[in-house]
C-alpha positions as CSV (number, residue, x, y, z in Angstrom):
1,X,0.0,0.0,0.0
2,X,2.7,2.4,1.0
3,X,4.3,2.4,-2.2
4,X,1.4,2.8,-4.3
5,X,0.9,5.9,-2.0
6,X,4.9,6.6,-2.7
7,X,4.6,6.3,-6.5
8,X,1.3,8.5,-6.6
9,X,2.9,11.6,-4.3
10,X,5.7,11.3,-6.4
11,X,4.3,11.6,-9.8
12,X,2.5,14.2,-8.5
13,X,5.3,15.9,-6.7
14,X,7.0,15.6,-10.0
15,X,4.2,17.0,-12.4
16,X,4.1,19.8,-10.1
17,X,7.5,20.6,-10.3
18,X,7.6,20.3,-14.3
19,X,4.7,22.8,-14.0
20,X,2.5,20.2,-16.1
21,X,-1.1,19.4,-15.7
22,X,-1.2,15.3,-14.1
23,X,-2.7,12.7,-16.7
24,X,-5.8,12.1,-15.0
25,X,-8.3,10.1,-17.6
26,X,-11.6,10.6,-18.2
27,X,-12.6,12.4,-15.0
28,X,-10.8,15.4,-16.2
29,X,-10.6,17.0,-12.3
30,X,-6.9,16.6,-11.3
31,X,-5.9,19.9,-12.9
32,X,-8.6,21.9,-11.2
33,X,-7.9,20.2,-7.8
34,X,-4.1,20.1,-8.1
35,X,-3.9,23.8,-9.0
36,X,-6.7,25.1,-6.8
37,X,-6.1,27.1,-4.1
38,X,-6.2,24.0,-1.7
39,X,-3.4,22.3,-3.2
40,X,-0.5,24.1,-0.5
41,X,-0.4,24.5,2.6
42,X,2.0,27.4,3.4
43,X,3.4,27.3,0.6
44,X,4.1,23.8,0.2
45,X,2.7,21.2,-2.0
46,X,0.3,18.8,-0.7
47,X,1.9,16.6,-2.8
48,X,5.2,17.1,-1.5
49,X,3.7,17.0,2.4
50,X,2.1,13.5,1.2
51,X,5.7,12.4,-0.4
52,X,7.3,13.3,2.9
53,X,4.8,10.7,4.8
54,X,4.6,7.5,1.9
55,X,8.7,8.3,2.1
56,X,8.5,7.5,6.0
57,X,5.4,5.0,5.8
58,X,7.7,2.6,3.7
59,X,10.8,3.3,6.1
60,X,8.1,1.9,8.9
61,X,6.5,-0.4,6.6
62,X,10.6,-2.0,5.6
63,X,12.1,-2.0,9.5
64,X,8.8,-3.7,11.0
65,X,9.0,-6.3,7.9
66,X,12.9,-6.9,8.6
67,X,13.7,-6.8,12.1
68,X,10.2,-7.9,13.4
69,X,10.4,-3.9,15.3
70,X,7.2,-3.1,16.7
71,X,7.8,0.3,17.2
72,X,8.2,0.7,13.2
73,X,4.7,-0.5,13.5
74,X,3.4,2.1,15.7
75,X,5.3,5.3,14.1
76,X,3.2,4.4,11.2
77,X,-0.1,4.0,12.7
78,X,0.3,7.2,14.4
79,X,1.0,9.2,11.6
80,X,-1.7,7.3,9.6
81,X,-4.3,8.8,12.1
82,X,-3.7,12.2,11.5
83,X,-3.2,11.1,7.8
84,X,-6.4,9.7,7.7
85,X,-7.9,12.9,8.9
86,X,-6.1,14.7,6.4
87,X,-7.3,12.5,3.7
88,X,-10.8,13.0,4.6
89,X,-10.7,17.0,5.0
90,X,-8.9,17.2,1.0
91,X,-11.9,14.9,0.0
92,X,-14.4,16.8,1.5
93,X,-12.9,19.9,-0.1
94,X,-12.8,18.2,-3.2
95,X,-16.3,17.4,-3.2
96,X,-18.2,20.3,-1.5
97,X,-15.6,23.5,-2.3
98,X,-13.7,22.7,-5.6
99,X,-16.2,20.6,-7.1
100,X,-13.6,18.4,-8.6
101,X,-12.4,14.7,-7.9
102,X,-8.9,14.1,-9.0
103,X,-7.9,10.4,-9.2
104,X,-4.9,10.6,-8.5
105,X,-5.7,11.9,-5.1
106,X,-8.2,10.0,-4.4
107,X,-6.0,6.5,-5.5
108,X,-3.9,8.6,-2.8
109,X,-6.5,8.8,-0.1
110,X,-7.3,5.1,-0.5
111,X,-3.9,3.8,0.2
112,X,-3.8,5.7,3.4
113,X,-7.2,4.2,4.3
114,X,-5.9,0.6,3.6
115,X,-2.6,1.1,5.0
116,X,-4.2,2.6,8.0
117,X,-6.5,-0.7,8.7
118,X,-3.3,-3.2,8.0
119,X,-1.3,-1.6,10.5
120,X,-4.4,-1.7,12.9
121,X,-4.8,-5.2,12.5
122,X,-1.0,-6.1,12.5
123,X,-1.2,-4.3,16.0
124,X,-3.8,-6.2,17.5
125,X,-2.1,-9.0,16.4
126,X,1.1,-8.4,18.2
């Protein structure tokens, strides 16, 4: 999951940088979303933020998978709750304010979801 979220922030990370609008398909609503005026946050890229946190998700995700470390395990549930949040506020925007659904994001927003419950349940597990 976390590198589906890596290879999504980056290509958008990347687009952004190039200054090109993001292939987005038939939907046609990852150019108004990605250059809306929701798409920083002082002055920085969502994208780049969500970069930053698929960058240290598959750090966690690596160490908890190599060396059995737990706490690997929680640093990435604990920055998937806020994540989640996130997730769910840039949706709503999406949505209600810009009135554009960009797949890209939303492919995005789903991986945090996912990797969000797996962690959960690898937790409980022990």
């Amino acid at each position: 999951m976390t590198l589906v979220a890596l290879f999504v922030s980056g290509y958008l990370v990347a687009i952004r940088f190039l200054g090109e609008s993001p292939v987005c398909g038939p939907v046609k609503g990852c150019e108004v979303v990605t250059t809306s005026e929701y798409s920083t946050l002082f002055g920085v890229p969502i994208a780049v933020l969500g970069l930053a946190l698929a960058l240290v998700l598959v750090t966690c995700a690596v160490a908890w998978w190599r060396r059995a470390d737990r706490r690997a395990l929680l640093l990435a549930y604990g920055l998937l709750l806020p994540a989640t949040l996130a997730v769910a506020y840039l949706t709503y925007l999406e949505l209600f304010v810009i009135h554009a659904i960009c797949a890209w994001c939303v492919t995005f927003g789903v991986t945090i979801l996912l990797a969000l419950a797996i962690s959960g349940l690898a937790l409980r597990r022990g």
